[in-house]
FIKEBA-519607 format. One line per field, with one value per residue (C-alpha): residue number from 1; x, y, z; chain. Coordinates in steps of 0.25 Angstrom, whole numbers, plus 2048, in hexadecimal, padded with zeros to 3 digits. Example, Ala and Ser with C-alpha at 12.3 -4.5 7.8 and 13.67 -1.06 7.14 Angstrom:
# residues 2
k 1,2 $
east 831,837 $
north 7EE,7FC $
up 81F,81D $
c A,A $
***
This chain:
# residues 634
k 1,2,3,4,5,6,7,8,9,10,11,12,13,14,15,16,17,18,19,20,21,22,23,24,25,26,27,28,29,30,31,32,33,34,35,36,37,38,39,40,41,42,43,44,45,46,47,48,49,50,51,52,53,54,55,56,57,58,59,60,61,62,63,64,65,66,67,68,69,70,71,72,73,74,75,76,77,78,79,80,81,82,83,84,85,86,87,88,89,90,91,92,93,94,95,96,97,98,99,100,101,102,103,104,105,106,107,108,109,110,111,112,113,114,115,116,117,118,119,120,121,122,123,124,125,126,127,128,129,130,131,132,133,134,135,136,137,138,139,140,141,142,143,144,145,146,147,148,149,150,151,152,153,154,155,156,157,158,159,160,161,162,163,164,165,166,167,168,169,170,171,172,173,174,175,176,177,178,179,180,181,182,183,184,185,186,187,188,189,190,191,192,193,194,195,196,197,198,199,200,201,202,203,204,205,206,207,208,209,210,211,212,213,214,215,216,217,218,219,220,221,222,223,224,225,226,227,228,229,230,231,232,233,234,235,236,237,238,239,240,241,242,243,244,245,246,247,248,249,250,251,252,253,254,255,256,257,258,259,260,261,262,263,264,265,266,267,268,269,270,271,272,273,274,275,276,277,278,279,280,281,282,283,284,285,286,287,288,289,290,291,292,293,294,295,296,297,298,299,300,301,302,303,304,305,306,307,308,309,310,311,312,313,314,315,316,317,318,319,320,321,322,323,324,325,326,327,328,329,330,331,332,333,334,335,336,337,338,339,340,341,342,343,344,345,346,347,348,349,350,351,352,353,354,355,356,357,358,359,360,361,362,363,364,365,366,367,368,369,370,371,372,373,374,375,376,377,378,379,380,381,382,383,384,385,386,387,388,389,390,391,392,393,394,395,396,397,398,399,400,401,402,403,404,405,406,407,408,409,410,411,412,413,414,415,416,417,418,419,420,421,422,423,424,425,426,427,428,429,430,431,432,433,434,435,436,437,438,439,440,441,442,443,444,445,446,447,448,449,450,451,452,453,454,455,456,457,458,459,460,461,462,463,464,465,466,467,468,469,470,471,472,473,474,475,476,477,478,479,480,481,482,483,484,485,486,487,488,489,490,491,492,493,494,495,496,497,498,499,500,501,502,503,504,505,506,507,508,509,510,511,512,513,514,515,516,517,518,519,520,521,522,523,524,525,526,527,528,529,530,531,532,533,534,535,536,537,538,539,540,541,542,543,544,545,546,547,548,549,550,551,552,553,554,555,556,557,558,559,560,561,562,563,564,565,566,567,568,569,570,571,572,573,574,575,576,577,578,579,580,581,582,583,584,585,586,587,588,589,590,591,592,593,594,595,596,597,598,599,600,601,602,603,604,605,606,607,608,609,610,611,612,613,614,615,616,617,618,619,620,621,622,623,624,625,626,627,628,629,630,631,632,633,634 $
east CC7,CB9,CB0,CB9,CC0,CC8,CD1,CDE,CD9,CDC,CE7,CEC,CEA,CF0,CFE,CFC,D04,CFD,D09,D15,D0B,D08,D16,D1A,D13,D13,D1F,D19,D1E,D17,D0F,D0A,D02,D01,D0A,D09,D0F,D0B,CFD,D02,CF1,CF5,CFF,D02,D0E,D0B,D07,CF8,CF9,CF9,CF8,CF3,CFB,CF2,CE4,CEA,CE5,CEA,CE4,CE9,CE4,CE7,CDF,CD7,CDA,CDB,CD9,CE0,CED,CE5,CDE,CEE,CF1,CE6,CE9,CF6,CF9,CEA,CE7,CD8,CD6,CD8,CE5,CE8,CE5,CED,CF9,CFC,CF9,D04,D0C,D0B,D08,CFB,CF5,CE8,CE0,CDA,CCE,CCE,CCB,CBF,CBB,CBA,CBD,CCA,CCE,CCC,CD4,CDF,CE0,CDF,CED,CF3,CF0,CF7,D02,D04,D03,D0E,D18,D14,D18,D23,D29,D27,D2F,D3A,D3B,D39,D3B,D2C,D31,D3F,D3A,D33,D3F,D46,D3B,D3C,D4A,D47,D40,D49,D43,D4B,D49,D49,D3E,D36,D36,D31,D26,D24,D23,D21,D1F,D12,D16,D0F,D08,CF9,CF7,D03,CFF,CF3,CF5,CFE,CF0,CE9,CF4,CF4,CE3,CE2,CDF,CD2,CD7,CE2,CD6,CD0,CDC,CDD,CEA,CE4,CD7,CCE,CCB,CC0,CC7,CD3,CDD,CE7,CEF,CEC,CFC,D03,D11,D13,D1B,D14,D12,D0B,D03,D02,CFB,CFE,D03,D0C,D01,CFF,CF1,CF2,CFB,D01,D08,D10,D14,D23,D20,D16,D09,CFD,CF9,D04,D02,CF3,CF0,CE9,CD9,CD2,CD1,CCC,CDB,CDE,CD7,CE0,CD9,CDF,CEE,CFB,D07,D12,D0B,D11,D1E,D1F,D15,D22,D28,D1D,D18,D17,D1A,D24,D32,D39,D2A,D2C,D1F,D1B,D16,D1B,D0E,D11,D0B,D0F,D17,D25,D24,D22,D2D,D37,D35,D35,D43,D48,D45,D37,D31,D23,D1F,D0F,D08,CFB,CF5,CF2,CE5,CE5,CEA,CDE,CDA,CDA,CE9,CED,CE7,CEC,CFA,CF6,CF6,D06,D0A,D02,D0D,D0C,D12,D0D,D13,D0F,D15,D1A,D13,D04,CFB,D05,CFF,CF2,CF4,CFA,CEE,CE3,CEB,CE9,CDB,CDB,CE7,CDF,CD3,CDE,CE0,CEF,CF5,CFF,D0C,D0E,D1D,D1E,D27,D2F,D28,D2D,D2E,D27,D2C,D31,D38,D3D,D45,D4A,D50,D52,D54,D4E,D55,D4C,D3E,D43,D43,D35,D30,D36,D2E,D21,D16,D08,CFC,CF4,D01,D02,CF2,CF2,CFE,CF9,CEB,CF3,CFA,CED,CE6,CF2,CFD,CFF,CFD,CEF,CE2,CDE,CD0,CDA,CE2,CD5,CCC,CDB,CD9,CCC,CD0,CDB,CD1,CC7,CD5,CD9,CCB,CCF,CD9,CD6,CDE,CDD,CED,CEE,CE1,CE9,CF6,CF3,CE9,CF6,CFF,CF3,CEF,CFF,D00,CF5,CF7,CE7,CE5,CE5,CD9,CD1,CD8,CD5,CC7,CC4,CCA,CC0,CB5,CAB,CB5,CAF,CB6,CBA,CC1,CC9,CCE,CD1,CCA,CD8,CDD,CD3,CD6,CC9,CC1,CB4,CAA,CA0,C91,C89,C8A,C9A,C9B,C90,C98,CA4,C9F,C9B,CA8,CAF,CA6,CAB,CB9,CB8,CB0,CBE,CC7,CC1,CBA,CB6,CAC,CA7,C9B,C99,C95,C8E,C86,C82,C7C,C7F,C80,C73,C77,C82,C80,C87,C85,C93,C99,C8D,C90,C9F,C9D,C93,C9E,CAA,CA1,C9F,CAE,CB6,CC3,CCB,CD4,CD8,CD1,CC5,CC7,CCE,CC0,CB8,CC3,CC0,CB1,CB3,CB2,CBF,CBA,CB4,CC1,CC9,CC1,CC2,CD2,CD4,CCE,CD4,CE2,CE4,CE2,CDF,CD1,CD5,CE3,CE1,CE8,CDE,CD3,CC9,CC3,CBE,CB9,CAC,CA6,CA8,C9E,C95,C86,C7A,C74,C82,C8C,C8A,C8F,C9D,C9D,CA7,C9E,C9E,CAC,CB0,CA8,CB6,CBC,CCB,CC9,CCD,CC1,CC6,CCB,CBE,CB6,CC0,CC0,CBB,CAD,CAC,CAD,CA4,C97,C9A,C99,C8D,C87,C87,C81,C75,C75,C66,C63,C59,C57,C5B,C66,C6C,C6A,C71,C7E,C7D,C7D,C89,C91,C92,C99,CA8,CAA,CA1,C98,C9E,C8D,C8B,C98,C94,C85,C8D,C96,C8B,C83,C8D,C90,C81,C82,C8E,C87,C7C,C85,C8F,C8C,C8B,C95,C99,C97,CA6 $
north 39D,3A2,3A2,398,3A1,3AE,3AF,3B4,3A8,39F,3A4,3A4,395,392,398,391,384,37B,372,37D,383,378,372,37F,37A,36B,360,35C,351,34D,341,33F,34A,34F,353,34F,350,351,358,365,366,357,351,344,33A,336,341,341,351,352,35E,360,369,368,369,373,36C,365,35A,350,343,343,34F,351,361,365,370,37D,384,38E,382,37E,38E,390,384,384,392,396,3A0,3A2,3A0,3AF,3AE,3A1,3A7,3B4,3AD,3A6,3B1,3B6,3AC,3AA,3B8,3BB,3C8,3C8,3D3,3D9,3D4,3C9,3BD,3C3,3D2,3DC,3D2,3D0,3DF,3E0,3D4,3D8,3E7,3E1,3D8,3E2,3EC,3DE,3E0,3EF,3EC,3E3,3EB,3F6,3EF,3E9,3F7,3FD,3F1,3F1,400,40A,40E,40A,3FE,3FD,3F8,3EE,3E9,3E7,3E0,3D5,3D5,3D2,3C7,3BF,3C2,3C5,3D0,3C5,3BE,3C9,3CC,3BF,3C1,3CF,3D5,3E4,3EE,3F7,404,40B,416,415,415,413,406,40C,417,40E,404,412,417,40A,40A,3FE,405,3FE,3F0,3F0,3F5,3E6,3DE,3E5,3F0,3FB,3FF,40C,417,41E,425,422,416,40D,403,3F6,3F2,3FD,3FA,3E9,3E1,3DB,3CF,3CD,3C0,3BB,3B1,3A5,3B0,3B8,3C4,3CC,3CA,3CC,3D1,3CF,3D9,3D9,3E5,3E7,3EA,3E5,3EB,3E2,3DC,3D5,3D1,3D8,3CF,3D4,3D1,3C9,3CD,3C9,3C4,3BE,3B5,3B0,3A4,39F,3A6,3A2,3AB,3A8,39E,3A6,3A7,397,391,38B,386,380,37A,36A,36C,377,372,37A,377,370,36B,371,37D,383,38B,394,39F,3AD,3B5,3B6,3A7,3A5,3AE,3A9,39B,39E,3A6,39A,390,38C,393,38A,391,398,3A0,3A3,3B1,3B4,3AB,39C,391,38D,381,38C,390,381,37C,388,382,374,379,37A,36D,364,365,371,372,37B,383,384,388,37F,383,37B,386,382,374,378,37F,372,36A,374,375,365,369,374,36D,360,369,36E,361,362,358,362,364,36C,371,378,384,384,38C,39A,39B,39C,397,3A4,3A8,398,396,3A3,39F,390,390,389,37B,37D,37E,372,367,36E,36A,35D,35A,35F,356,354,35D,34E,349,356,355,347,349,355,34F,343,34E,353,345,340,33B,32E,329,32E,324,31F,326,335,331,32B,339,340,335,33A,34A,345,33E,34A,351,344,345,352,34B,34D,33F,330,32E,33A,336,328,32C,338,32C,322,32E,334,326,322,331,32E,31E,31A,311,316,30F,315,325,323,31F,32C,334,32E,331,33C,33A,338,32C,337,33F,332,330,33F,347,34D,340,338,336,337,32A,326,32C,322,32C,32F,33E,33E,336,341,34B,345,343,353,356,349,34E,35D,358,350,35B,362,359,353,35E,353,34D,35B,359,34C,351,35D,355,34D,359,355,363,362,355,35D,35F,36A,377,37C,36E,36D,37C,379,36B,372,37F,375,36D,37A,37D,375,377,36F,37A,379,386,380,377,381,38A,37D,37B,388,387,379,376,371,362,364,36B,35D,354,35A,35D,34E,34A,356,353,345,349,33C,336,328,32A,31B,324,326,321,320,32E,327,319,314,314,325,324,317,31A,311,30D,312,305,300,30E,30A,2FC,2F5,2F1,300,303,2F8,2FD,303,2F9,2F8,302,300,300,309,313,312,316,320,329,337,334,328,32F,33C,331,32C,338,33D,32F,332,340,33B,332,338,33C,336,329,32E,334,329,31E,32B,32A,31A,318,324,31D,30F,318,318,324,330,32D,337,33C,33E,346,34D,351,354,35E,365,367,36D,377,37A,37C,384,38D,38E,392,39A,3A6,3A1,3A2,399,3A0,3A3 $
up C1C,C16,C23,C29,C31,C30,C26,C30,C39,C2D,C2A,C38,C37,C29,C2D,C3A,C39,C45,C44,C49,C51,C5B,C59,C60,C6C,C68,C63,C57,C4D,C3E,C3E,C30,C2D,C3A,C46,C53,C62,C70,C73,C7A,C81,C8A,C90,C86,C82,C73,C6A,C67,C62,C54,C4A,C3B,C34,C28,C2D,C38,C45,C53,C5A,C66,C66,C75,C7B,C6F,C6C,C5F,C57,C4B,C4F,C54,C5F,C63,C67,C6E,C76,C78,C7A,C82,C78,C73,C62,C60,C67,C60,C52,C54,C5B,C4E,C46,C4D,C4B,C3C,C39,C37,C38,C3E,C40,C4E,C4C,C45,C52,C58,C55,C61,C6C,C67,C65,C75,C78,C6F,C76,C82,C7E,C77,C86,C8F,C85,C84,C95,C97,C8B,C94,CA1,C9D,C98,CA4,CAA,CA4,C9E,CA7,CB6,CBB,CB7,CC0,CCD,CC8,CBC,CCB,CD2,CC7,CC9,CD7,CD4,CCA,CBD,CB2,CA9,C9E,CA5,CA8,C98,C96,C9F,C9B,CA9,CA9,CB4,CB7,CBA,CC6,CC0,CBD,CAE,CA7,CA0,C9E,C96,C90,C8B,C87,C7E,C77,C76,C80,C8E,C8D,C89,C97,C9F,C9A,C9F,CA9,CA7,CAB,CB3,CB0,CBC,CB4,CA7,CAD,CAB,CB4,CB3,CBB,CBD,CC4,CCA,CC9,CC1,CB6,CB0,CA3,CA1,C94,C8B,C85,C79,C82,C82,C8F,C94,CA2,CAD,CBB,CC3,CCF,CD8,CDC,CEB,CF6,CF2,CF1,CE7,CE4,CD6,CCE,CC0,CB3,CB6,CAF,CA0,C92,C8F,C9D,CA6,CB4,CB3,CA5,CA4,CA9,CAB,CA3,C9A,C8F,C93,C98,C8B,C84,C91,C97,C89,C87,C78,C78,C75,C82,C88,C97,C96,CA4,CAC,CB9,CBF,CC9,CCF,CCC,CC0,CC7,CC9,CBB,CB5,CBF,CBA,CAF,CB0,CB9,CAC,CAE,CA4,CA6,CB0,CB2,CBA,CBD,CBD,CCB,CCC,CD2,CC8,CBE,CB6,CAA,CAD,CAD,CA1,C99,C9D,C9A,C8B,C8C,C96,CA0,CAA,CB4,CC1,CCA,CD5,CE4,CF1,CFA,D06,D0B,D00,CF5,CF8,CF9,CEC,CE4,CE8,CE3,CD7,CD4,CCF,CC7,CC0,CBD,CBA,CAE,CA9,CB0,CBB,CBF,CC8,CD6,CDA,CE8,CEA,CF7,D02,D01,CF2,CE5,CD7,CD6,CE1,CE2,CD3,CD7,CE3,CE3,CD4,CC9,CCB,CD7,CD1,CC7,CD3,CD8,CCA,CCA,CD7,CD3,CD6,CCF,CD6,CD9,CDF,CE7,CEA,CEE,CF7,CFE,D00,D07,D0F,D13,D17,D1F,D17,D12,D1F,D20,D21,D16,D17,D16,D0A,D02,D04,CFF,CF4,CF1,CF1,CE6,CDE,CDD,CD5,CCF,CC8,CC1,CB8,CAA,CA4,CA7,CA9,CB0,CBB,CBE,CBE,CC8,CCF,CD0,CD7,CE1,CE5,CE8,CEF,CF8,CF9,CF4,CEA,CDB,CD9,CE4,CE0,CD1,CD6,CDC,CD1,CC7,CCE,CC8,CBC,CAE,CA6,C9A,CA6,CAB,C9C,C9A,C8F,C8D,C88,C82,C71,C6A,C6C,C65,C6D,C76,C74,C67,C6B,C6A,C5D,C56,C5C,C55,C47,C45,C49,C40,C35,C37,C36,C2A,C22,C28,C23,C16,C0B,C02,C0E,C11,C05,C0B,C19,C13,C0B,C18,C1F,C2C,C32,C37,C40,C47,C56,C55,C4E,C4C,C48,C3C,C38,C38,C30,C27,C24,C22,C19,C11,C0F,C01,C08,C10,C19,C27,C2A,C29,C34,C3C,C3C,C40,C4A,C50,C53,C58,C68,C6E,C6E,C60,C5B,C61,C5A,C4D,C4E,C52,C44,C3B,C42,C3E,C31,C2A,C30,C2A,C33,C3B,C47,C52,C4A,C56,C51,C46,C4D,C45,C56,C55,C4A,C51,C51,C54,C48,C3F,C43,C37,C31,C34,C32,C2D,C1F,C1D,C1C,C14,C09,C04,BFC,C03,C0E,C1A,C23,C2E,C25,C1C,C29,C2F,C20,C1E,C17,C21,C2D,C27,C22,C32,C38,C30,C33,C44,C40,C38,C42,C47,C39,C2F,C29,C1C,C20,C28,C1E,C12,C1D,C1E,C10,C0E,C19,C12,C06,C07,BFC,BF8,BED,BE1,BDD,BEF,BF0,BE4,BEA,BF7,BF0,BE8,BF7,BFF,BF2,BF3,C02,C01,BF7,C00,C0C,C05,C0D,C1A,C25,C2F,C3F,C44 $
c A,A,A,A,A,A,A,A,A,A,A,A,A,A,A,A,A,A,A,A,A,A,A,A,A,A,A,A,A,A,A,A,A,A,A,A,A,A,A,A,A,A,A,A,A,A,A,A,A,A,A,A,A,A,A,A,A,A,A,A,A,A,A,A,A,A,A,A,A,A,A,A,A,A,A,A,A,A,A,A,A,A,A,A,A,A,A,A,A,A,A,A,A,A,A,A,A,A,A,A,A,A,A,A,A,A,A,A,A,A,A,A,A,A,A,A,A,A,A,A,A,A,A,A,A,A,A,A,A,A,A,A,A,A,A,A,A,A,A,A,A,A,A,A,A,A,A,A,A,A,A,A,A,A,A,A,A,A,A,A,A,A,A,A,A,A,A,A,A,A,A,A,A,A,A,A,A,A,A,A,A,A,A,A,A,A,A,A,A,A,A,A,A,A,A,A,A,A,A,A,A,A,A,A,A,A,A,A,A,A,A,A,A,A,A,A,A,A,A,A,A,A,A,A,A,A,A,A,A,A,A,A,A,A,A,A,A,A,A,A,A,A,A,A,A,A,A,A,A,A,A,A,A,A,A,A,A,A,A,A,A,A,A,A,A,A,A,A,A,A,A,A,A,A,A,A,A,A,A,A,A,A,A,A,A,A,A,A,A,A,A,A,A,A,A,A,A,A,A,A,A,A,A,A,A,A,A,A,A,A,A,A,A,A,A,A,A,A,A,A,A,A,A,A,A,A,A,A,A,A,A,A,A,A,A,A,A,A,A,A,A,A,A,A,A,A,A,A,A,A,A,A,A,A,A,A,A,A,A,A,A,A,A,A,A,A,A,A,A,A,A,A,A,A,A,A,A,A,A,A,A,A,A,A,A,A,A,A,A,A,A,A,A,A,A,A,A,A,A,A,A,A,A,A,A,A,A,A,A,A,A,A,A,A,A,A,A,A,A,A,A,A,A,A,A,A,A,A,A,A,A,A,A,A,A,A,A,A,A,A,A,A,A,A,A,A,A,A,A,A,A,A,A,A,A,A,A,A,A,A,A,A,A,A,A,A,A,A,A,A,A,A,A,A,A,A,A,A,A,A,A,A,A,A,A,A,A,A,A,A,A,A,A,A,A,A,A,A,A,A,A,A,A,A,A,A,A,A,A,A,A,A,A,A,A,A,A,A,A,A,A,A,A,A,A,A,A,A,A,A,A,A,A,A,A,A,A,A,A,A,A,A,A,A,A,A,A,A,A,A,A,A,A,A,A,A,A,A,A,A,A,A,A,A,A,A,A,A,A,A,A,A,A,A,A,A,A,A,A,A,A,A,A,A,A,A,A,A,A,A,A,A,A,A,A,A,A,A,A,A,A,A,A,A,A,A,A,A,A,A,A,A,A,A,A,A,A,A,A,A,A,A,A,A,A,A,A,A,A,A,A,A,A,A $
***
């Protein structure tokens, strides 16, 4: 890896194989040299996912994310890149050292993982191993959870004295780190514990570590239920309970996945779903539902039913609920539990044939809004001035969808809900809309883009990518100089360093990868993943109007690529060094004379003249004799 990258990084992602990581998550099937299957990131029917096993990179041709294995963990499974990196290492046993992802920082986070841990081993000893732990092994009892269950879940027991996990942490070194997350609380010198006396139920991350807990009390005191605060490791905002435990059940990709999520609100719902068979179910962690929670469980499935009561606030709920939904990305469904119960408390005692026909009748959140808007403005039989301003409250949500089938379809159901004219409802919901949100960034394949900015934007990172993909072609764009023409400062430090490497290895790629913005990273995995540029499939990357200039029409004219005897014209233009002398032809676009008539010329060649490739190769060996010392910013 040189100054590419840390060494155990590297290695990391050379054991990795990108192909059995995302098939755990993803159905895949070979197509030539690639594999390809349904993009687990959107909701789609032909598969437009595909994976390069040999450069070692994803990309979906649908929603356009992409990326390393190390970009398909961190998505899929909500970890950050540190995670990401030592989650594989796990996996394929690399050792890594403490510090090796980000120096003191990282020490801190990790005491404070290994405290959430030594907590919930420490509760769940006390649960099931001592006395302290009696009444509350028969409160669980009580309530239907099965000591199987309550393994799976890892519930523990606090015990009532006031430092015992305490001294615990301080044995171990770690006091400290549980006064972070929250474990225990100092009184001067003095130490003591936050939980005292409650069940307690770990939450975990997306990895199945403790970061956070929740904790019950057996008897009538108030509060209830106190949660871990806020912490470096936990945020209310972003983390489900039970993610963990229902990742493979809710999973889209998963072979026993159910492509679905059943969100409820509090633990004992969850684990009695779960222990009645429906082991997609989620909580939140005693905050209101957020967009944050809900896009983290768009990662696994687009399909999530949410549970409210039955009574006039569970309606209310449902249709607040609509919005941060759609805000998510997510049409969502709403199930209504019969007054008097909660999922828990109603698969126990109706059973979970019960809770299947509730499923079966769940209805979309804009059916439920539209509906309870008619309600509210008189019924069907309401003037048509009442059910035209309810029309016009289910447009303001209508405007939140993100895709162009999803906007009309939920359109066609509303108007027919509320008896007004589609026309007239999909109207309303286009209002303030830009054209891009109507089509649905989410879904849009690349297209040649319509502004001069968006094609100069595109030909850096096109010329990145071949520099990436072709060695032979990086003397060639050395020689050219065009670091100066970048816009950007990065993508010209990154093109000049790729330039200066002999090597063709997927490491390199995996380091640009990394420094790239998410947008940035997606265009580039698009070209890298189809592995042949001359591939005629999708060939609109490479259109000549994505390289279409004033003054430089006649640059891809047809005279200019039948200079190759025999060629094919539409292969000749889309080839390597074509598409490298294009993109350098837009980013000398505002440069000299002389150097725009050198590019003119050099672009009418079909082949490298033998004595300039020669001049190329001895410049960048100069250039790299100059820089040989210099190190690229991590």
């Amino acid at each position: 890896m040189g100054r590419f990258g840390d060494d155990k990084i590297e290695e990391v992602r050379s054991r990795a194989d990108i192909v059995e990581i995302v098939g755990a998550h993803v159905r895949l099937r070979r197509a030539g040299r690639n594999f390809v299957g349904l993009c687990p990131f959107h909701n789609e029917k032909t598969p437009s996912f595909s994976v390069n096993a040999e450069r070692g990179f994803f990309h979906c041709f649908g929603c356009g994310v992409g990326g390393s294995v190390f970009n398909f963990i961190t998505r899929v499974e909500g970890l950050t890149f540190p995670e990401a990196v030592r989650s594989l290492a796990k996996k394929y046993g690399v050792t890594l050292p403490e510090h090796d992802v980000s120096g003191p920082a990282a020490g801190e986070r990790e005491a404070m993982l290994k405290a959430s841990e030594v907590a919930a081993e420490f509760f769940a000893h006390v649960l099931w191993n001592t006395t302290d732990g009696a009444m509350a092994r028969d409160y669980l009892k009580s309530r239907g959870i099965s000591v199987e269950s309550a393994r799976a879940f890892m519930i523990g027991y606090a015990p009532s004295r006031p430092a015992s996990l305490a001294k615990a942490l301080e044995k171990r070194g770690l006091r400290e780190a549980g006064i972070k997350v929250g474990l225990v609380k100092k009184d001067g010198n003095d130490a003591y514990d936050m939980f005292r006396a409650r069940v307690m139920f770990p939450i975990r991350d997306a990895q199945g570590r403790a970061i956070a807990f929740g904790g019950r009390v057996l008897d009538a005191r108030l509060p209830k239920y106190i949660n871990s605060p806020e912490s470096p490791l936990y945020s209310k905002a972003r983390t489900l309970y039970g993610l963990f435990e229902a990742r493979q059940a809710i999973s889209s990709s998963a072979s026993s996945g159910k492509d679905r999520a059943i969100l409820v609100e509090g633990y004992f719902d969850v684990i009695a779903l779960w222990q009645a068979g429906f082991k997609e179910a989620v909580a939140g962690c005693g905050t209101a539902l957020t967009v944050d929670q809900l896009r983290v469980l768009g990662r696994y499935t687009k399909n999530v039913i949410a549970c409210f009561d039955g009574d006039a606030a569970g309606r209310k709920a449902s249709m607040r609920a609509l919005e941060i939904f759609l805000q998510a990305g997510l049409l969502g469904r709403g199930i209504f539990i019969p007054s008097g119960f909660d999922p828990d408390t109603f698969v126990r005692e109706r059973g979970a044939a019960a809770f299947v026909e509730l499923i079966e009748k769940a209805q979309l959140l804009v059916e439920l809004y539209a509906l309870q808007e008619l309600a509210e403005s008189g019924g069907p039989n309401a003037k048509i001035e009442a059910r035209m301003n309810a029309a016009e409250r289910v447009a303001e949500k209508l405007r939140l969808i993100h895709t162009a089938f999803e906007f009309h379809e939920m359109v066609r159901r509303a108007a027919f809900l509320l008896q007004v004219p589609d026309e007239v409802l999909r109207a309303e919901g286009k209002k303030q809309i830009t054209s891009q949100r109507i089509r649905g960034e989410a879904s849009e394949e690349f297209r040649p883009p319509n502004s001069s900015g968006d094609v100069i934007v595109r030909a850096e990172l096109t010329l990145l990518a071949m520099a990436l993909m072709h060695p032979d072609l990086r003397g060639e764009i050395f020689a050219a100089q065009p670091f100066g023409q970048y816009r950007e400062k990065l993508l010209s430090d990154l093109l000049r360093s790729v330039c200066e490497e002999t090597e063709d290895s997927p490491a390199l790629a995996e380091w640009v990868s990394e420094r790239l913005t998410e947008e940035q990273r997606s265009f580039l995995s698009g070209i890298l993943v189809r592995q042949e540029v001359n591939s005629l499939e999708k060939p609109e990357l490479f259109e000549e109007s994505f390289f279409n200039q004033p003054d430089w029409k006649a640059l891809n004219s047809p005279g200019h690529t039948k200079r190759a005897e025999g060629s094919n014209s539409r292969e000749e233009f889309k080839s390597p060094q074509r598409i490298v002398r294009n993109c350098l032809a837009v980013l000398f676009h505002s440069g000299t004379a002389e150097q725009l008539a050198i590019l003119k010329e050099a672009a009418k060649d079909t082949t490298i003249p033998e004595e300039a490739a020669e001049k190329s190769q001895e410049f960048i060996l100069l250039r790299r004799a100059q820089t040989r010392t210099a190190v690229v910013p991590k």
